[in-house]
C-alpha positions as CSV (number, residue, x, y, z in Angstrom):
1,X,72.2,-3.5,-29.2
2,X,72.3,-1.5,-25.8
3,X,72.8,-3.6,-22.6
4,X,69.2,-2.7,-21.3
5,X,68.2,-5.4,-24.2
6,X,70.2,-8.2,-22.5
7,X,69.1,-10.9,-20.3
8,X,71.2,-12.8,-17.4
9,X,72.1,-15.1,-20.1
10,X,72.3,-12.7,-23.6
11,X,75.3,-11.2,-21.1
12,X,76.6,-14.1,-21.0
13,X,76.1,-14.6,-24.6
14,X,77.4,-11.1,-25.3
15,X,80.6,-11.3,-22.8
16,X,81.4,-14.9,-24.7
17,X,81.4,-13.2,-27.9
18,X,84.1,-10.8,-26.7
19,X,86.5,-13.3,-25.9
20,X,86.2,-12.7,-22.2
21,X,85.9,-15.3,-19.5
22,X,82.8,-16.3,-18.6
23,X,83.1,-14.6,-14.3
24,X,83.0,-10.7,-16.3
25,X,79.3,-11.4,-16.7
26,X,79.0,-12.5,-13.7
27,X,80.4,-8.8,-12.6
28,X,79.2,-6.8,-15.6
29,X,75.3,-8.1,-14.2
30,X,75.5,-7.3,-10.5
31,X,76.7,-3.8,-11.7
32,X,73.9,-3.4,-13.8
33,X,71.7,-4.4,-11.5
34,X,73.1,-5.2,-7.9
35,X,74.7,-2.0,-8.1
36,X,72.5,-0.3,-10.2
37,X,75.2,1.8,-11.8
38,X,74.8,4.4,-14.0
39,X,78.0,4.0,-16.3
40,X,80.4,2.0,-17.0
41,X,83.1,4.1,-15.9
42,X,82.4,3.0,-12.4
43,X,82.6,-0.6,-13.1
44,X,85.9,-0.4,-11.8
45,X,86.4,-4.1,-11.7
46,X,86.2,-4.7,-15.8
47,X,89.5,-4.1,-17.7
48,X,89.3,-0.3,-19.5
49,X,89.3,-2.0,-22.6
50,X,86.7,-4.2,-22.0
51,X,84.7,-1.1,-20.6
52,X,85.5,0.9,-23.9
53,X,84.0,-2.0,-26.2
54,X,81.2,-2.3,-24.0
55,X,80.1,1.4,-24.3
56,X,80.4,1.4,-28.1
57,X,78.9,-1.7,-28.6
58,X,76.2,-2.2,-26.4
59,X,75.5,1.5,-24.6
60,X,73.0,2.3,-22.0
61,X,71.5,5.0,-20.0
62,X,69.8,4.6,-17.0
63,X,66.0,6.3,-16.6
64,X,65.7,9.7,-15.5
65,X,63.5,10.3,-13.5
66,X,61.6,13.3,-15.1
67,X,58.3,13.7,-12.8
68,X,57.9,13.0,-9.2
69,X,54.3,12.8,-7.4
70,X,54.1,12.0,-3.7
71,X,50.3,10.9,-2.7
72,X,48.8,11.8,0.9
73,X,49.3,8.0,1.8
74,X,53.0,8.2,0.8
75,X,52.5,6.6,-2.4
76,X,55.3,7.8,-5.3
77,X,54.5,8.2,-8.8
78,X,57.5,8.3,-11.2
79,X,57.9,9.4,-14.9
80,X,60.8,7.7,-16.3
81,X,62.4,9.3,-19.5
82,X,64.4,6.3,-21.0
83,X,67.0,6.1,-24.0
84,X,65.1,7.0,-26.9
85,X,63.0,9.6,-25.4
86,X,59.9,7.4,-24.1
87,X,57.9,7.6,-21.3
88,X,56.7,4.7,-18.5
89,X,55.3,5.1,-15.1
90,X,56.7,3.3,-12.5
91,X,54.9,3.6,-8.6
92,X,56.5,3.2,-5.2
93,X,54.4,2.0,-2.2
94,X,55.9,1.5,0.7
95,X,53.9,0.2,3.6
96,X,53.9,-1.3,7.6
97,X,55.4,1.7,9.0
98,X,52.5,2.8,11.0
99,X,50.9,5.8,10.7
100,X,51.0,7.4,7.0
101,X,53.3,5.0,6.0
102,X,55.7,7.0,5.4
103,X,58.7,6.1,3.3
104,X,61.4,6.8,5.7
105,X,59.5,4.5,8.4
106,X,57.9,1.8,6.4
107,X,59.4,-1.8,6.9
108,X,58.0,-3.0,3.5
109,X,58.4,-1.2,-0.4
110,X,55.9,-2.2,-3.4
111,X,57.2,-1.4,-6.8
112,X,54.6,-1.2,-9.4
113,X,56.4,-1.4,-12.5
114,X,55.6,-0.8,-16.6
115,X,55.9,-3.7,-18.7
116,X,55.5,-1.8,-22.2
117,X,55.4,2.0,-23.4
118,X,51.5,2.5,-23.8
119,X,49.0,-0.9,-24.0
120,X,46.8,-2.4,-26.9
121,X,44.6,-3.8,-24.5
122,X,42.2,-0.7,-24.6
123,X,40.4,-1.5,-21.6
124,X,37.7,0.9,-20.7
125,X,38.7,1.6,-17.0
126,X,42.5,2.6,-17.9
127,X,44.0,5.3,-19.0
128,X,47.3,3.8,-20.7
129,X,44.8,2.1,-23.1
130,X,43.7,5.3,-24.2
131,X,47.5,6.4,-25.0
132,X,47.7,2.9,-27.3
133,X,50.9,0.7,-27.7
134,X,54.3,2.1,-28.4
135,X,56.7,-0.5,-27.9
136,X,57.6,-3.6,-25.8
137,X,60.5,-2.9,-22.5
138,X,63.3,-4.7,-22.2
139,X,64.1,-6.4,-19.4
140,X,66.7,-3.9,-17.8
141,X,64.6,-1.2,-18.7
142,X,61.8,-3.0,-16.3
143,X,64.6,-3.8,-13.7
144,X,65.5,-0.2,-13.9
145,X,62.2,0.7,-12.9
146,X,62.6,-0.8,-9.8
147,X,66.0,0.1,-8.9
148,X,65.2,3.9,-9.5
149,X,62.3,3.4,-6.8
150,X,64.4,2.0,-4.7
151,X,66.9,4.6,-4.9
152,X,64.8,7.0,-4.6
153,X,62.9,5.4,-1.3
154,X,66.7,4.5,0.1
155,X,65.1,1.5,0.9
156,X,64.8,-2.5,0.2
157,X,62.1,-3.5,-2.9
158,X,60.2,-6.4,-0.8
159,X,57.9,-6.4,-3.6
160,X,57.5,-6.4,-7.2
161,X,54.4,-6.1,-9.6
162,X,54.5,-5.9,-13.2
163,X,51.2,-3.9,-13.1
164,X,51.9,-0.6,-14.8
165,X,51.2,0.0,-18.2
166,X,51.5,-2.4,-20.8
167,X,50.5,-6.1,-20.7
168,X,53.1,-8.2,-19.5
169,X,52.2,-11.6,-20.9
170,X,51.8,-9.6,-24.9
171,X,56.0,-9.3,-24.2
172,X,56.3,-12.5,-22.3
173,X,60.0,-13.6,-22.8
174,X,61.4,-10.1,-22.1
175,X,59.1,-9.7,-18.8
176,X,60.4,-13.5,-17.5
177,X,63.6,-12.2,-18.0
178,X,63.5,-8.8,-15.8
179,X,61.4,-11.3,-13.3
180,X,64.8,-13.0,-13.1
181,X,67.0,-10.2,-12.7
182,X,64.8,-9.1,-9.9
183,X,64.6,-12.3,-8.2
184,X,68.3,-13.2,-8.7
185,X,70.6,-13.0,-5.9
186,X,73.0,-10.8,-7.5
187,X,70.3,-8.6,-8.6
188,X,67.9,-7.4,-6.6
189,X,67.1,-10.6,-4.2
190,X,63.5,-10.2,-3.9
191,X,61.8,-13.3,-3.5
192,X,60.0,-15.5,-6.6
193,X,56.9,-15.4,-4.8
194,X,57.0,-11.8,-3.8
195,X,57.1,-11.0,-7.5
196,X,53.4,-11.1,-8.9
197,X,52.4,-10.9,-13.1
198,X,49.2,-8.8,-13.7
199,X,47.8,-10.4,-16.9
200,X,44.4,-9.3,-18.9
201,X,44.2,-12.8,-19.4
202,X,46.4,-13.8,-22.7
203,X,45.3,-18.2,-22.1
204,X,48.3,-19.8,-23.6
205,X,51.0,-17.4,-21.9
206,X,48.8,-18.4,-18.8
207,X,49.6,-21.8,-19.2
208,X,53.6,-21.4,-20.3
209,X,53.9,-19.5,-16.7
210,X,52.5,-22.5,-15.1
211,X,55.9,-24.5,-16.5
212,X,58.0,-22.3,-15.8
213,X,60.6,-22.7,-12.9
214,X,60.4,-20.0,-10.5
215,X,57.4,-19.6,-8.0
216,X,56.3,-16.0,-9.3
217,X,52.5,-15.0,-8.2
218,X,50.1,-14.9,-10.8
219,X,47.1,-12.4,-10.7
220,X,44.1,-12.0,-13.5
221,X,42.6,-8.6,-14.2
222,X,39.1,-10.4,-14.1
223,X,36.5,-7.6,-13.5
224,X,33.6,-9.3,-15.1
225,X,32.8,-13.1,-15.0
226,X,29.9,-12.5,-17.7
227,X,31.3,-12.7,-21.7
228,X,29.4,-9.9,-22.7
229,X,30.6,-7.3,-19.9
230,X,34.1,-8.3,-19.8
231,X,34.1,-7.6,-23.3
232,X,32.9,-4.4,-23.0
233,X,35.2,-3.3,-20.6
234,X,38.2,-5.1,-21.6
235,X,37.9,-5.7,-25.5
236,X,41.4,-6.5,-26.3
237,X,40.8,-10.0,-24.8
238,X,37.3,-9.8,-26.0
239,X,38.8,-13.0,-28.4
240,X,39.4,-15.4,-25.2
241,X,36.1,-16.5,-24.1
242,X,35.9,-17.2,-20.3
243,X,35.8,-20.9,-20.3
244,X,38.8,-21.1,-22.3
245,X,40.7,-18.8,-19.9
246,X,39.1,-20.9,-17.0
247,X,40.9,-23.6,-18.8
248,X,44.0,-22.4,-19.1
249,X,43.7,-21.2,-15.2
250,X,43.1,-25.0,-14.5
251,X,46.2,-25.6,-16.0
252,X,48.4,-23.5,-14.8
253,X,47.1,-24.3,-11.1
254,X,47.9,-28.2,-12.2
255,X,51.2,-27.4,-13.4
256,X,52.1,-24.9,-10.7
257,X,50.3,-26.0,-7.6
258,X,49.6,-21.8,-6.8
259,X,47.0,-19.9,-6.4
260,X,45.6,-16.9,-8.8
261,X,44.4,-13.9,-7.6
262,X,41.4,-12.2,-9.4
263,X,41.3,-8.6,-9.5
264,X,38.2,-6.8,-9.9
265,X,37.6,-3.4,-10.2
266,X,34.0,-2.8,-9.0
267,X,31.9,-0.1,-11.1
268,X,28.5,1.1,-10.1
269,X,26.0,-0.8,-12.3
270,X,28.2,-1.9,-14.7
271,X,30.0,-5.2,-13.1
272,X,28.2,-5.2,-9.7
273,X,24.9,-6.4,-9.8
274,X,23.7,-9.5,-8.2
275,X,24.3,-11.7,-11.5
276,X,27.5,-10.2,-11.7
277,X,28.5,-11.6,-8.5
278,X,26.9,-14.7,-9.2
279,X,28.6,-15.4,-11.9
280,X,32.0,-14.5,-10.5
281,X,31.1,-17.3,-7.3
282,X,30.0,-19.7,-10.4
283,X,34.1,-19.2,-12.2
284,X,35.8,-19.6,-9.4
285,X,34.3,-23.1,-9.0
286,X,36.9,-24.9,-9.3
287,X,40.1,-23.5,-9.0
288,X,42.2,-22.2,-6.2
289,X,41.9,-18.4,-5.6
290,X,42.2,-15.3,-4.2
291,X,39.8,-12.1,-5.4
292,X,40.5,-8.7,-4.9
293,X,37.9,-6.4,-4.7
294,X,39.0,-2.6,-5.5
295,X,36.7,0.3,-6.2
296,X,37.3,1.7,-10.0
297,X,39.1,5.0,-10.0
298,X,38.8,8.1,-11.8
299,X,39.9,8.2,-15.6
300,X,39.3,10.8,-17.8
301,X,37.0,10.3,-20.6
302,X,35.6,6.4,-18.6
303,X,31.7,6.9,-17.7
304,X,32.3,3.7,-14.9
305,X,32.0,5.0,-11.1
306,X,33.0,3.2,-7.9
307,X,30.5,1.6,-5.7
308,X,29.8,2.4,-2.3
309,X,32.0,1.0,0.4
310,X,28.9,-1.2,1.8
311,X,28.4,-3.0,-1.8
312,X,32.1,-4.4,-2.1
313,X,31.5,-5.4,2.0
314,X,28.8,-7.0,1.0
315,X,30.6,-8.8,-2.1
316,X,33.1,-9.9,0.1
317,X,31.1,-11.6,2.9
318,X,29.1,-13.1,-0.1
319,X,32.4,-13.9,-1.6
320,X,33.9,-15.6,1.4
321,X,30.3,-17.4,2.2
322,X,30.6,-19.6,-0.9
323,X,34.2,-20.6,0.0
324,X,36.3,-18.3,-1.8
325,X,39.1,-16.0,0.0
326,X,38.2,-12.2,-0.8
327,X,39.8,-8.9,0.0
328,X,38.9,-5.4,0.3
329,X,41.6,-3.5,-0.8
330,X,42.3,0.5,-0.9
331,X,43.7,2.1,-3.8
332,X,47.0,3.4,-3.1
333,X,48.0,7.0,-5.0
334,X,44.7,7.9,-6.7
335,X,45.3,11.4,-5.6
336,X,48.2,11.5,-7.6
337,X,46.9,9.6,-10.5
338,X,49.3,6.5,-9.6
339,X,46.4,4.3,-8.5
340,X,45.0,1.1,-11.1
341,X,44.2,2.2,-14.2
342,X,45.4,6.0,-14.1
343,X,48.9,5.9,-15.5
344,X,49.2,8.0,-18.3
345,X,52.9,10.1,-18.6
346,X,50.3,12.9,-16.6
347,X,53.2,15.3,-15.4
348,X,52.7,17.3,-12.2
349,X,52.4,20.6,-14.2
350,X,49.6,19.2,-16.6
């Protein structure tokens, strides 16, 4: 099995197994992922033998980064190219430098990272749903991700999202186990609450992350609090009705004691009429939470438009009137096709 497939403790696992003390997994891990190397020739601490084994046994190479884009607001999109020849998008946004944002200035970097090759959630406002489901990541091939941003920024990753394609709670275990490689101190340090989940809204993986150690932020691709329209736009949860995934949000909140964020993509006349917004005020009843409000973007082939700037004003102050915290935000990177929903392997030549 390569090494990309191995959690903090399958290392362990995997260094036991070769009859080697338990401290070489310990180093093998912060290469992998402290150090980010790219062989294990320069895992100079680990005998030569033990390096040898290692690359016959359980062999890895790191992304590549195959196709660059860098958006007027300074936002990066990556292609990565990994082992067996598959494609993820990854984005880098870096942020509080001042004007522009530029990279080089910016005291705070947003990764934006894939969780699977292609999605089966089909959702009408995405393009990666259109490409279909390939395969599940593994959790260094996530991590990875985020390194090669980082790299390629030469700066810190304050913040993690596992918001690219793919839905991260349909390959659950491997996606808590890349959160812990990039929360862990010999990995990339970023904090537990700095790393935020971007679920469809998969109700029982809702509640397991509401038991589960770490203070990672949850968020909820909601973009419709009426049955019928969410299951238009988002028909691969069209199977979860929305009082059993208001249920399972109650739960994790009780088990957790955080917050949930609501995204929701606002498309002219489809999701953003009066009873839309009504019924939105009417599920957050209830529960502790946050909604973002971000205009939907531009997806080949999707008939849905943005509003104007004035309607998601107005669904904030309506929003924030009925006592729940609301956010405008701005889509980082549409111009180069690395805002939400746009990821699609779309090379700069195509």
């Amino acid at each position: 099995m390569r090494i990309e497939a191995y959690g903090e403790q399958g290392l362990k696992d995997l260094v036991k197994e070769m009859g080697q003390p338990h401290y070489r997994a310990t180093q093998l891990f912060e290469w992998l992922y402290g150090h980010g190397a790219r062989s294990y020739a320069e895992m100079t601490n680990l005998p030569g033998a033990l390096r040898e084994r290692l690359g016959a046994e359980a062999p890895f190479s790191f992304p590549e980064i195959i196709d660059k884009r860098v958006s007027a607001d300074s936002t990066r999109k990556y292609i990565l190219k990994l082992a067996d020849g598959a494609l993820v998008e990854t984005v880098g946004i870096p942020s509080g430098g001042g004007a522009g944002d530029a990279g080089s200035a910016a005291k705070r970097l947003t990764v934006c990272f894939s969780t699977q090759v292609g999605c089966a959630m089909a959702c009408t406002f995405c393009a990666t749903g259109r490409e279909g489901f390939v395969r599940n990541l593994f959790p260094g091939e996530m991590a990875w991700q985020v390194i090669a941003v980082a790299d390629d920024f030469g700066m810190r990753v304050s913040n993690a999202v596992a918001m690219g394609q793919g839905e991260p709670f349909a390959n659950y275990d491997h996606v808590l186990s890349a959160l812990r490689i990039l929360n862990h101190e010999k990995g990339l340090g970023i904090g537990a609450r700095h790393i935020t989940v971007s679920t469809c809204g998969i109700a029982d993986r809702i509640r397991r992350f509401g038991s589960e150690a770490e203070q990672f932020t949850l968020a909820v691709s909601l973009h419709s609090a009426v049955q019928e329209v969410r299951n238009a736009l988002m028909p691969g949860v069209a199977g979860t009705p929305l009082p059993a995934l208001w249920d399972a949000l109650r739960d994790y909140q009780e088990r957790s004691g955080r917050r949930v964020t609501f995204e929701y993509l606002l498309a002219e006349g489809a999701n953003s009429t009066d009873d839309a917004l009504a019924a939105l005020i009417d599920f957050c009843s209830g529960l502790s939470a946050h909604v973002n409000l971000l205009p939907v973007n531009a997806v080949d082939g999707s008939p849905l438009s943005p509003c104007p700037p004035e309607r998601m004003g107005l669904w904030r102050a309506r929003l924030e009137r009925a006592g729940i915290e609301a956010s405008v935000r701005t889509s980082r990177g549409a111009d180069v096709f690395g805002a939400c929903g746009q990821l699609k392997n779309a090379r700069a030549s195509s």
